[in-house]
C-alpha positions as CSV (number, residue, x, y, z in Angstrom):
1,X,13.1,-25.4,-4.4
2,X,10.5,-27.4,-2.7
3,X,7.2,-24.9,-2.1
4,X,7.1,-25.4,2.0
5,X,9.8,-24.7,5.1
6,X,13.2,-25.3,4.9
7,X,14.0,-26.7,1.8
8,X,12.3,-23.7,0.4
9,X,14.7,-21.2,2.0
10,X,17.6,-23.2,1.3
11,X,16.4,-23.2,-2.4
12,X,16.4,-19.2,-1.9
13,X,19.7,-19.4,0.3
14,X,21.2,-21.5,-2.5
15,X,20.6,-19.0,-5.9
16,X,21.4,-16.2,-3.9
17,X,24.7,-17.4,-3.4
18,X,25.1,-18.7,-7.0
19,X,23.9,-15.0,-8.1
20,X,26.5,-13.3,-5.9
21,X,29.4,-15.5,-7.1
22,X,28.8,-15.0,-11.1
23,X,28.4,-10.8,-9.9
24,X,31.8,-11.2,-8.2
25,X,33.0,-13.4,-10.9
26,X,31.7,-10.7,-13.7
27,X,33.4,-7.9,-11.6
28,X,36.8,-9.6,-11.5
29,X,36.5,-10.4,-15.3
30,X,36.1,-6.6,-16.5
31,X,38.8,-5.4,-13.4
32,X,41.8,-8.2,-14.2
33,X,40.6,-9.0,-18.1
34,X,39.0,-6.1,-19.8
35,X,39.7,-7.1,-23.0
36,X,38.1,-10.5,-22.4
37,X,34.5,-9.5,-23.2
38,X,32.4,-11.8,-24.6
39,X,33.4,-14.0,-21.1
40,X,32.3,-10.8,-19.2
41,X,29.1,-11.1,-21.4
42,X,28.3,-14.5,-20.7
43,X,28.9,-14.1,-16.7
44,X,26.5,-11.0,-16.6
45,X,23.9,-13.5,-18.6
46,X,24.2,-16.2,-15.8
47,X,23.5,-13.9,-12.9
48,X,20.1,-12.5,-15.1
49,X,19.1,-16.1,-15.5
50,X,19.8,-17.1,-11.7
51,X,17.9,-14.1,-10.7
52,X,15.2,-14.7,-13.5
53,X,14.4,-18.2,-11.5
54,X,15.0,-17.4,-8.3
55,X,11.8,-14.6,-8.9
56,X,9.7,-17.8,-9.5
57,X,10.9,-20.3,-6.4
58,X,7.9,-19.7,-4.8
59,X,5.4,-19.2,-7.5
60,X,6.5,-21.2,-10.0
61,X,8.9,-24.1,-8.5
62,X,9.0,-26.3,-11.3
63,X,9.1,-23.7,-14.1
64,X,12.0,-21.8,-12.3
65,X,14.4,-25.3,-11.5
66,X,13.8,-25.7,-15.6
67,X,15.8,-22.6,-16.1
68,X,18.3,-23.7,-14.1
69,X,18.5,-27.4,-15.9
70,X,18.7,-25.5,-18.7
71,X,21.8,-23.5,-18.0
72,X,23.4,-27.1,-16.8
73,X,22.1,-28.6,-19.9
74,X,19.7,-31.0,-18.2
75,X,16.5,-32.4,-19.6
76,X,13.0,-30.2,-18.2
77,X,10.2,-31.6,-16.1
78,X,6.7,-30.5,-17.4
79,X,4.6,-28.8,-14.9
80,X,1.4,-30.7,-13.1
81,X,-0.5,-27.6,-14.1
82,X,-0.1,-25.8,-17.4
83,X,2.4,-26.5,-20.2
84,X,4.3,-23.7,-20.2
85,X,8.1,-25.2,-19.1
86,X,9.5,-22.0,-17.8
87,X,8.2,-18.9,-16.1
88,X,7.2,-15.7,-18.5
89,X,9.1,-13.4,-19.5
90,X,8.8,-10.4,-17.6
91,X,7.3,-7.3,-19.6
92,X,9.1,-5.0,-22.2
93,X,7.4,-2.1,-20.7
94,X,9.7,-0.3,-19.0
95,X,8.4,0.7,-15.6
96,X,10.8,2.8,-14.2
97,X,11.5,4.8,-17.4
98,X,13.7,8.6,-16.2
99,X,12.1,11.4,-17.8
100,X,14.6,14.6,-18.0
101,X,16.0,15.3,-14.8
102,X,14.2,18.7,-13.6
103,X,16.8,21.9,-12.2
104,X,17.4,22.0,-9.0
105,X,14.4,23.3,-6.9
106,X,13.7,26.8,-6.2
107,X,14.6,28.3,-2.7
108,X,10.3,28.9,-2.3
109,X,9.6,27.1,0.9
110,X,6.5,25.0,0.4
111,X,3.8,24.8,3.0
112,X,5.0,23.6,6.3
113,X,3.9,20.2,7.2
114,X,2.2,19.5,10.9
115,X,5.0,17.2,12.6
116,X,4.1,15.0,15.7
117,X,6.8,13.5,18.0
118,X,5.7,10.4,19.0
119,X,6.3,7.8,16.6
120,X,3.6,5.4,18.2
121,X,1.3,7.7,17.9
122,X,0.9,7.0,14.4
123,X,-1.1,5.0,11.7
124,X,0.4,1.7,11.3
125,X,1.3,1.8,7.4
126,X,2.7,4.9,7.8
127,X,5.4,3.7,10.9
128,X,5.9,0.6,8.7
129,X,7.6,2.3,5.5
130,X,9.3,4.7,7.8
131,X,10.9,1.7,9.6
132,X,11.7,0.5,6.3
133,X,13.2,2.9,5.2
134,X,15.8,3.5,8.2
135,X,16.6,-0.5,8.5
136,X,18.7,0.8,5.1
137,X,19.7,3.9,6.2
138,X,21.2,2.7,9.8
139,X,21.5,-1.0,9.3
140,X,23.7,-2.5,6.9
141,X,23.3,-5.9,8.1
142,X,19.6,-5.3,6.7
143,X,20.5,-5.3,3.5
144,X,21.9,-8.8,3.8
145,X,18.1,-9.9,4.3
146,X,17.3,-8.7,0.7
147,X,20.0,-11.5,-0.5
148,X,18.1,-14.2,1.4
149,X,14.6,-13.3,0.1
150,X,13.7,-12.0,3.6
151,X,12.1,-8.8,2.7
152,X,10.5,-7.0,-0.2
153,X,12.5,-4.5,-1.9
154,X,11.7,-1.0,-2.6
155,X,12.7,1.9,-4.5
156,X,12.9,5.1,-3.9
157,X,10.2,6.4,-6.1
158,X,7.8,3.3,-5.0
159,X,8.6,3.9,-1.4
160,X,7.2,7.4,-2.2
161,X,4.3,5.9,-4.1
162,X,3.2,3.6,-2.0
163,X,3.4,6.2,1.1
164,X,0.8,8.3,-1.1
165,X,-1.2,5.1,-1.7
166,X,-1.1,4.7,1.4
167,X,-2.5,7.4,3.0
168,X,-5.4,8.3,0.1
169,X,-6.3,4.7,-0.4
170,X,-6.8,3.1,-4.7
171,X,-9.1,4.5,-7.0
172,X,-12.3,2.8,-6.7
173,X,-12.8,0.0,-10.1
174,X,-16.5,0.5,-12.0
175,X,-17.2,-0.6,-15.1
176,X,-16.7,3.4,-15.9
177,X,-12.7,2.4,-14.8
178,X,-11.5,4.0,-18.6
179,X,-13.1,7.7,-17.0
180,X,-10.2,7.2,-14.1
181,X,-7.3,6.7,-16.5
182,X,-8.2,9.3,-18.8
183,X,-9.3,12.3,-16.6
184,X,-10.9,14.1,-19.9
185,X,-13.6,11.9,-19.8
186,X,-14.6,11.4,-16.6
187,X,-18.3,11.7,-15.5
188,X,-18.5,12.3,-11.6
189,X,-22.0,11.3,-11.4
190,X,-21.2,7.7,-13.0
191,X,-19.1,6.8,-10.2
192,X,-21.7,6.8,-7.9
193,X,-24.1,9.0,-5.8
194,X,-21.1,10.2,-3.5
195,X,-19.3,10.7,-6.6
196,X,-17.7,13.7,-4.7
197,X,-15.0,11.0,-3.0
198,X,-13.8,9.8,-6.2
199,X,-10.2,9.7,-6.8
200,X,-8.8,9.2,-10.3
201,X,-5.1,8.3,-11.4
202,X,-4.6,11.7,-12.8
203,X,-5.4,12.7,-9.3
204,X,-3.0,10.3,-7.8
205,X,-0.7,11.3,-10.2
206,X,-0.8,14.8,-8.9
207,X,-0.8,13.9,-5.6
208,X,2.5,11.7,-6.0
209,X,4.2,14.6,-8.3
210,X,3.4,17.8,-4.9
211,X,4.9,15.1,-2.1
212,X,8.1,14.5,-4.5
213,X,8.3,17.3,-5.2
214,X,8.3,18.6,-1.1
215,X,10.3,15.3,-0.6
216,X,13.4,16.7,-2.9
217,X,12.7,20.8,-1.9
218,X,14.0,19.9,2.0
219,X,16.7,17.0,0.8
220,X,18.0,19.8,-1.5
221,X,17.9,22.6,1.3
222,X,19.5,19.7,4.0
223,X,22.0,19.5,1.4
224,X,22.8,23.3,0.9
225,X,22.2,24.0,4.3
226,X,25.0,21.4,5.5
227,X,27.3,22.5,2.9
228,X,27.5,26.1,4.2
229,X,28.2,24.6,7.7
230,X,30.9,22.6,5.5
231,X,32.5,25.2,4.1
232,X,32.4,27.8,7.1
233,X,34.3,25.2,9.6
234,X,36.7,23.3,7.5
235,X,37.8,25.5,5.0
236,X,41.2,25.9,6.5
237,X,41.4,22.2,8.0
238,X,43.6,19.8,6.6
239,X,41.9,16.9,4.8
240,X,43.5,14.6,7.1
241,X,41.3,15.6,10.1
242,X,39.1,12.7,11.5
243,X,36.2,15.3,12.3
244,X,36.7,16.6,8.4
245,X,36.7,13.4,7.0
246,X,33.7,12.3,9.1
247,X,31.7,15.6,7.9
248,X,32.7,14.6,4.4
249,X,31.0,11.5,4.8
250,X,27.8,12.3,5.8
251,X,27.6,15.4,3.2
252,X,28.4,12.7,0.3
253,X,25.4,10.7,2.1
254,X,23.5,14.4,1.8
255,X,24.4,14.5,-1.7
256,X,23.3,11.0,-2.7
257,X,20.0,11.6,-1.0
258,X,19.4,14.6,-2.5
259,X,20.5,13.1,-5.7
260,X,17.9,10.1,-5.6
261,X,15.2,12.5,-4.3
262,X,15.7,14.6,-7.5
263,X,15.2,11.4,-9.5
264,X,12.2,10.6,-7.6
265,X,10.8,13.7,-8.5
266,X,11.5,13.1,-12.1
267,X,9.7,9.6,-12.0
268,X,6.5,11.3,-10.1
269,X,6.4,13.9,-13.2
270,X,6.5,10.9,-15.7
271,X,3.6,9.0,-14.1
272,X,1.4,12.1,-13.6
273,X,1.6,12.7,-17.7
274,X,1.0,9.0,-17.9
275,X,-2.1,7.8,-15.4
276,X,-2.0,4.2,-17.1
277,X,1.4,3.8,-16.0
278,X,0.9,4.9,-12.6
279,X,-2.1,2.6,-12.2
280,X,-0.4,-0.3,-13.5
281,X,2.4,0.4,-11.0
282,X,0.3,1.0,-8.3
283,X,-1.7,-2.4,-9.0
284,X,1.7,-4.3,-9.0
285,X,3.3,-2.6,-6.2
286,X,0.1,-4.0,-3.7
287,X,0.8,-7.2,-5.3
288,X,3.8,-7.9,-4.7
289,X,3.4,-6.8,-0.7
290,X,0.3,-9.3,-1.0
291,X,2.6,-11.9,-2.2
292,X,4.7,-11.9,0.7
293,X,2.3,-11.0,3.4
294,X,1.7,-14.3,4.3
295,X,-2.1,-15.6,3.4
296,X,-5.9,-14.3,4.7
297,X,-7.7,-16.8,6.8
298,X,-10.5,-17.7,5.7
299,X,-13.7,-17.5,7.7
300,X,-15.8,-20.6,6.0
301,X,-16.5,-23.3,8.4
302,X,-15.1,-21.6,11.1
303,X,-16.9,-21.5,14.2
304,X,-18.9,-18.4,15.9
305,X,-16.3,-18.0,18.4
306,X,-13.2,-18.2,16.3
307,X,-15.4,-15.8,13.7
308,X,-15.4,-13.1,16.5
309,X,-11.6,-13.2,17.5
310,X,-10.8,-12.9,13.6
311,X,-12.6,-10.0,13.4
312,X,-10.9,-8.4,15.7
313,X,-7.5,-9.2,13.7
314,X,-5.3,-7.1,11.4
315,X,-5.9,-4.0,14.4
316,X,-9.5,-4.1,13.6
317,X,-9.9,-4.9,10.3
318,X,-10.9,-7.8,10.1
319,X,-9.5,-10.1,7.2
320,X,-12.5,-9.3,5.6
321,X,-11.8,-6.6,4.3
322,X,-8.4,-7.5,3.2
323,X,-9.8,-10.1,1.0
324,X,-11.8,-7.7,-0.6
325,X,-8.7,-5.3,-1.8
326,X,-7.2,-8.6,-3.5
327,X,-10.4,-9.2,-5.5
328,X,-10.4,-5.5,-6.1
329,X,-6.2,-5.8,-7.6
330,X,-7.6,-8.4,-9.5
331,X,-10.2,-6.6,-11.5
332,X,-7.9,-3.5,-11.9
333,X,-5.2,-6.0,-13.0
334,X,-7.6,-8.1,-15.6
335,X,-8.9,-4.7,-17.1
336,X,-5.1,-3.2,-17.7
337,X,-4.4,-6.3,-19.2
338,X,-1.6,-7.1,-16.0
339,X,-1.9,-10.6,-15.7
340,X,0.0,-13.2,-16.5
341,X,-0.6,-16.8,-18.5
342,X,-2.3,-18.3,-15.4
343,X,-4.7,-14.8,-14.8
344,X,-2.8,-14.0,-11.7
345,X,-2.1,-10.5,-11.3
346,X,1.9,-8.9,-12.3
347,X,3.6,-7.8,-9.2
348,X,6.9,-6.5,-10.6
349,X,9.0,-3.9,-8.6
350,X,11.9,-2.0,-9.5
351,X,14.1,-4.8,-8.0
352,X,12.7,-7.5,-10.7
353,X,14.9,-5.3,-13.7
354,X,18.3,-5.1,-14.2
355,X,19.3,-1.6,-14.9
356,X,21.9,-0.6,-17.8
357,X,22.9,2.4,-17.4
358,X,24.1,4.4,-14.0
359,X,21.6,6.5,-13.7
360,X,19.0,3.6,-13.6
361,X,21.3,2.2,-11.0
362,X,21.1,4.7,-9.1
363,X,16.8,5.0,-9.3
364,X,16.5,1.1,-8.6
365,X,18.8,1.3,-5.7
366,X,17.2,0.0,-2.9
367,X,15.4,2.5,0.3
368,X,13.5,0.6,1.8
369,X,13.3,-3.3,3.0
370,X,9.4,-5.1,3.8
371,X,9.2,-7.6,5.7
372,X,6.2,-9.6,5.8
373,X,4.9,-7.4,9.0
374,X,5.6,-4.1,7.0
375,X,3.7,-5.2,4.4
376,X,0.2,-6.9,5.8
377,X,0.5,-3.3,7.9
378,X,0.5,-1.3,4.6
379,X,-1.9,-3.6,2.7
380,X,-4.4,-3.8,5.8
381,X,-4.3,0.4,5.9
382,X,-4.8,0.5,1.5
383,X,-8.0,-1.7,2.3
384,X,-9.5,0.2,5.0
385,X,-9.0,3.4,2.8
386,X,-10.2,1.6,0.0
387,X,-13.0,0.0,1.0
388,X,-14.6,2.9,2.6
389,X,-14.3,5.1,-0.4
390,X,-16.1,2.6,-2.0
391,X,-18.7,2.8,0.5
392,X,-19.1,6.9,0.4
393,X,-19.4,6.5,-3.6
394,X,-22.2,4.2,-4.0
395,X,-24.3,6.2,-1.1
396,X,-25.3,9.9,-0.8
397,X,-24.0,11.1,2.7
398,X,-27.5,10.7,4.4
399,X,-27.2,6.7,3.3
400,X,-23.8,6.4,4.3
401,X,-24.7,7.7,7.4
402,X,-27.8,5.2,8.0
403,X,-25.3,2.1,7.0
404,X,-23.0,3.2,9.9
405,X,-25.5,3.7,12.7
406,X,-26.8,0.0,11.3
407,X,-23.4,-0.9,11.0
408,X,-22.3,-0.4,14.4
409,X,-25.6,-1.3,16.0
410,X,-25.6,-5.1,14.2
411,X,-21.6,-5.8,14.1
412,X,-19.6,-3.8,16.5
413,X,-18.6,-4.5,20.0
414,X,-19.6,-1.3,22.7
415,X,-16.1,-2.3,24.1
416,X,-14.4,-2.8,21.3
417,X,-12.6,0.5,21.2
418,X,-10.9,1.0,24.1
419,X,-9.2,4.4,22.9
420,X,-13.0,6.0,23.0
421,X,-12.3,9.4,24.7
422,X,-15.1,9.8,26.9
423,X,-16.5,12.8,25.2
424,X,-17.0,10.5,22.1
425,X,-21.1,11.8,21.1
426,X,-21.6,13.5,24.4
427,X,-22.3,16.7,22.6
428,X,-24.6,15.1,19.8
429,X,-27.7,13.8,19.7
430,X,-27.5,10.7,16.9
431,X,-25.3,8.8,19.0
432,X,-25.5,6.1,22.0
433,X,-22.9,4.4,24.2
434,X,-21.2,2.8,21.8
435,X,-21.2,4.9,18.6
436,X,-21.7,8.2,17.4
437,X,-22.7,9.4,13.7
438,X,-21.5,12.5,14.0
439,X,-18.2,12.0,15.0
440,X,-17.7,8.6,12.9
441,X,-18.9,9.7,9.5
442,X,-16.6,13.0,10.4
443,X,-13.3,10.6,10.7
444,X,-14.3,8.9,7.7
445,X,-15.0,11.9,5.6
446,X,-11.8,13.3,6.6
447,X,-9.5,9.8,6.1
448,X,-11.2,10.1,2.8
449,X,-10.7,13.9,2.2
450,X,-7.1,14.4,3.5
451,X,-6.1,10.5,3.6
452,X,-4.2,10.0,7.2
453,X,-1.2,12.9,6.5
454,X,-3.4,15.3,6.3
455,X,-6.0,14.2,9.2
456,X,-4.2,16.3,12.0
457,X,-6.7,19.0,11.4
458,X,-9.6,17.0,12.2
459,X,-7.9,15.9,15.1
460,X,-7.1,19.3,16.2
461,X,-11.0,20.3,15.4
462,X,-11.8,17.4,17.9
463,X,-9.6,18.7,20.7
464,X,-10.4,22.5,20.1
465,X,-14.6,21.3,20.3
466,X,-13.8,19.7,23.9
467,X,-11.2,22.1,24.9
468,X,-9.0,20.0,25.5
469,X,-5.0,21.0,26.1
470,X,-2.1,19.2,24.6
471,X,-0.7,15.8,25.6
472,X,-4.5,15.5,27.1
473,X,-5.4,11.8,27.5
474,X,-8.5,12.8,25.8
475,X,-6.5,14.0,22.6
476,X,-7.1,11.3,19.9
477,X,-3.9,10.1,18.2
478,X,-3.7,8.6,14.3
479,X,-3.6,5.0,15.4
480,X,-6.5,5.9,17.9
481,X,-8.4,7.3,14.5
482,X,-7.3,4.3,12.8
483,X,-8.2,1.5,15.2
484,X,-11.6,3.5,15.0
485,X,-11.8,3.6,11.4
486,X,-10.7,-0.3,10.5
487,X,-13.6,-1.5,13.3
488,X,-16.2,1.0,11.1
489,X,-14.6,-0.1,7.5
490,X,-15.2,-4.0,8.6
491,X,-18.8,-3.5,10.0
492,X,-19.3,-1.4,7.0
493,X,-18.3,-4.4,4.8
494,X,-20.2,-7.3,6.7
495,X,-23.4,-5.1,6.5
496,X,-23.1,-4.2,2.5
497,X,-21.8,-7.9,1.8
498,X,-25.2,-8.9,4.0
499,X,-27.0,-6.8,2.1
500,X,-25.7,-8.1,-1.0
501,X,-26.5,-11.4,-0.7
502,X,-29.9,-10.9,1.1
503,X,-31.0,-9.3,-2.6
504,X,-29.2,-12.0,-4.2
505,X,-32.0,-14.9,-2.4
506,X,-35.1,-12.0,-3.0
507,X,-33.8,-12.1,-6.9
508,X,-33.5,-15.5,-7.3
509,X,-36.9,-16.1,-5.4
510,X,-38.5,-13.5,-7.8
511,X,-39.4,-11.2,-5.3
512,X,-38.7,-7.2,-6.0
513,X,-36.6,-5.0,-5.4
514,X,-37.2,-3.5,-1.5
515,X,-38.0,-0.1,-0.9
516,X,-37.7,2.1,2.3
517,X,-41.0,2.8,3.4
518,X,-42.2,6.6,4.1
519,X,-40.3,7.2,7.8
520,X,-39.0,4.1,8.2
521,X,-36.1,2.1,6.9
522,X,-34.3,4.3,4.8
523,X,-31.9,2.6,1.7
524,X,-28.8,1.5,2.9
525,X,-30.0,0.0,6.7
526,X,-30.9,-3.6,7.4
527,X,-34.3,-2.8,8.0
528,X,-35.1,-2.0,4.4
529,X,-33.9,-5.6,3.0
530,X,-36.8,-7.5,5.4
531,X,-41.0,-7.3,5.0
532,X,-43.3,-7.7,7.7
533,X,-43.5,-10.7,9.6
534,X,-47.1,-10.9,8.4
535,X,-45.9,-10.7,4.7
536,X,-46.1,-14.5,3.6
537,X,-43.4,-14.3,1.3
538,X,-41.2,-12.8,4.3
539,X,-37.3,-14.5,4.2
540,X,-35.7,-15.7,7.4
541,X,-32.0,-15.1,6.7
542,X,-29.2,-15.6,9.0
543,X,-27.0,-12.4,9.7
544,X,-23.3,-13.0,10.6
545,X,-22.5,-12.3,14.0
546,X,-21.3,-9.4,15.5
547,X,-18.1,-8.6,14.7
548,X,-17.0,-8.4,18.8
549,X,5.3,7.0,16.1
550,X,5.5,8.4,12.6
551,X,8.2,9.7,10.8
552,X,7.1,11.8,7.8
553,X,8.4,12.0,4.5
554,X,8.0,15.1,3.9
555,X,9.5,16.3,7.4
């Protein structure tokens, strides 16, 4: 149980094997002694209280080994910090709630999605959940790593979920955050002057509910399609045939999946009628993946040179920008009332509850495994998405597009992106060597717009304007975009966090407010935070340095 290397995974090692032997143990009572239930009972009530502490080993150390002195009848320790002697209970809310199952799809083919081969050639949240997902698919060895604390688990529903939150990025938190829960009462123009690239959880909601619901329609059709082949080539085969019994197989696997899909489905419709709920599981969800990320190094006292290389960490990003989307779980967290007694945010999944019934079961079984690579991949894409929507709403278009041209100029490496196609602002006049403001704000108004599923048509816009044919060099890819688009979402952040605190000394020195001048500096560029060098109440401030394959769902 001890909070650093080994010990701590032996700890881990240790309750899991305690957990599996009352679950074995509970399984032999109700198989060889049925009638013995109140011993079944109690068994089932040790494995909930193993599992209970071994949630907390790494959070809580203290307050988890008190449960287990408790079950041996031992006397507690009180915690250094706090006085609570065991962890808290987790919520009565129950997240993962099954609405009525919906019939079975209609045979109305939905939109057909753009495919692309080449799994590398895709964003890098995006090729994380998909590997996820098939380490439990293909590998059963994989699931042993669940066992030893190895990975995060996922269900089928959140796996979904977080592929949507993925690609569109969170709702942006104001102090307006009631108008995004309750879509009755939202005011566009109080999120901001870009108001127009606000997302609500209604919205997400809806989102989540159309890429179920395409999720189920082709597991249902695989399913029907496979049981016509079935049918047509081993109607008269006896059931003893290997190549039978091998087609059975992977139609019961059909059937499952289509099974779990339809469930999925059912849980999207509940969270779109219910934008609280969604928003609360999507808060926890990025929690728990920050949890077990591993931590963000921190830039203070580092030196200029170290500075640069880190932000050229996280592909890009920066970690920045990263710490930014945990302050930003913390207020949606503190405002839905999701933290616990310390103030930390909840990050429950569907893994944290025991289920009671089969068809819960079957909805918290697990599909897909995170490791910690998988999820500082997914949590590094949320942020970029994030964080740039935040930037479009508090700036009209013309602003945002001053920020970037400062942006880049003050904290972006020319050579930094060395994807750049060469006809990158060759065709446009507001653009240099190194940057062009046409073709940057159109990624990022598109990432926004579409989120990265949907940003093959900007892509194909690109390559249709050059002429370009397919399998070009010159054709930009999803990673390329989103190498592009975490180097502009860092610079973006360094300049508005420069910004910040450059208002922050004129406030506090009583100066006002600055003001572009007619023709010159407009809002949102450095220029229009400094006064003339012949102003005697002029600030010398130090600017930071220059920052120097999919597999889709729905396919």
């Amino acid at each position: 149980f001890n909070n650093s290397g080994k010990r701590r995974q032996l700890g881990r090692r240790l309750m899991n094997t305690a957990i599996n032997e009352a679950k074995n143990r509970a399984q032999d009572l109700e198989a060889n002694n049925p009638s013995d239930v109140a011993a079944s009972k109690d068994m089932k009530r040790v494995c909930d209280h193993c599992s209970f502490a071994n949630r907390y080993v790494q959070t809580l150390p203290v307050q988890a080994k008190n449960v287990v002195r408790a079950m041996l009848g031992l006397p507690f320790v009180t915690p250094k910090a706090g006085t609570n002697l065991f962890p808290p209970v987790r919520p009565t809310l129950n997240i993962e709630s099954v609405p009525p199952i919906p019939a079975a799809a209609s045979k109305s083919k939905p939109k057909k999605q753009r495919q692309r081969k080449n799994r590398e050639k895709g964003a890098s949240g995006d090729i994380a959940i998909s590997t996820a997902m098939a380490a439990v698919s293909n590998d059963e060895s994989a699931k042993s790593k669940a066992l030893e604390g190895a990975c995060v688990q996922l269900s089928a529903p959140e796996t979904l979920l977080l592929t949507v939150v993925c690609s569109q990025g969170l709702p942006i938190w104001t102090e307006h955050w009631h108008d995004l829960i309750d879509s009755t009462q939202l005011i566009p123009e109080k999120q901001g002057p870009g108001f127009q690239n606000a997302i609500s959880w209604s919205g997400m909601g809806q989102v989540f509910e159309a890429a179920a619901s395409v999720w189920h329609h082709t597991a249902y059709h695989k399913l029907e399609s496979n049981n016509t082949s079935f049918i047509e080539h081993f109607s008269n085969v006896a059931d003893t045939d290997a190549v039978k019994q091998n087609a059975r197989k992977k139609l019961e696997l059909l059937k499952q999946d289509e099974s779990r899909k339809r469930l999925s489905l059912a849980v999207a419709g509940d969270y779109k009628n219910n934008p609280e709920k969604l928003a609360k599981k999507c808060v926890m969800l990025l929690e728990s993946l920050r949890n077990y990320m591993g931590p963000v190094e921190s830039l203070v006292g580092k030196s200029v040179s170290r500075i640069t290389k880190l932000n050229k960490t996280e592909n890009g990003l920066g970690p920045f920008v990263l710490e930014w989307l945990t302050n930003e779980i913390r207020r949606w967290a503190e405002s839905l009332k999701l933290v616990d007694a310390m103030g930390k945010p909840l990050s429950y999944t569907a893994a944290d509850f025991t289920p009671d019934d089969p068809t819960g079961t079957e909805l918290h079984a697990i599909a897909a495994l995170m490791d910690r690579k998988a999820c500082r991949a997914v949590f590094s894409q949320v942020a970029q998405q994030s964080r740039v929507r935040e930037v479009f709403l508090k700036n009209s278009e013309t602003g945002v597009k001053f920020l970037l041209r400062n942006a880049i100029q003050d904290f972006a490496d020319p050579d930094e992106w060395t994807y750049k196609p060469s006809w990158w602002g060759n065709t446009v006049a507001d653009s240099s060597d190194n940057y062009s403001v046409t073709h940057d704000f159109a990624v990022l108004d598109s990432l926004l717009e579409y989120g990265y599923s949907g940003i093959e048509e900007t892509l194909a816009n690109f390559k249709e304007q050059q002429g370009l044919e397919a399998g070009a060099k010159e054709v930009l890819a999803r990673s390329d975009i989103q190498l592009r688009a975490n180097q502009l979402a860092r610079a973006l952040h360094i300049l508005d966090r420069t910004q910040r605190a450059i208002l922050e000394v004129r406030e506090r020195a009583g100066l006002p407010k600055p003001a572009a001048a007619a023709g010159l500096a407009q809002p949102g560029s450095m220029q229009a935070y400094f006064v003339s060098k012949t102003d005697a109440t002029a600030i010398d401030i130090e600017v930071p340095v220059a920052g120097n394959h999919i597999v889709d769902l729905t396919s």
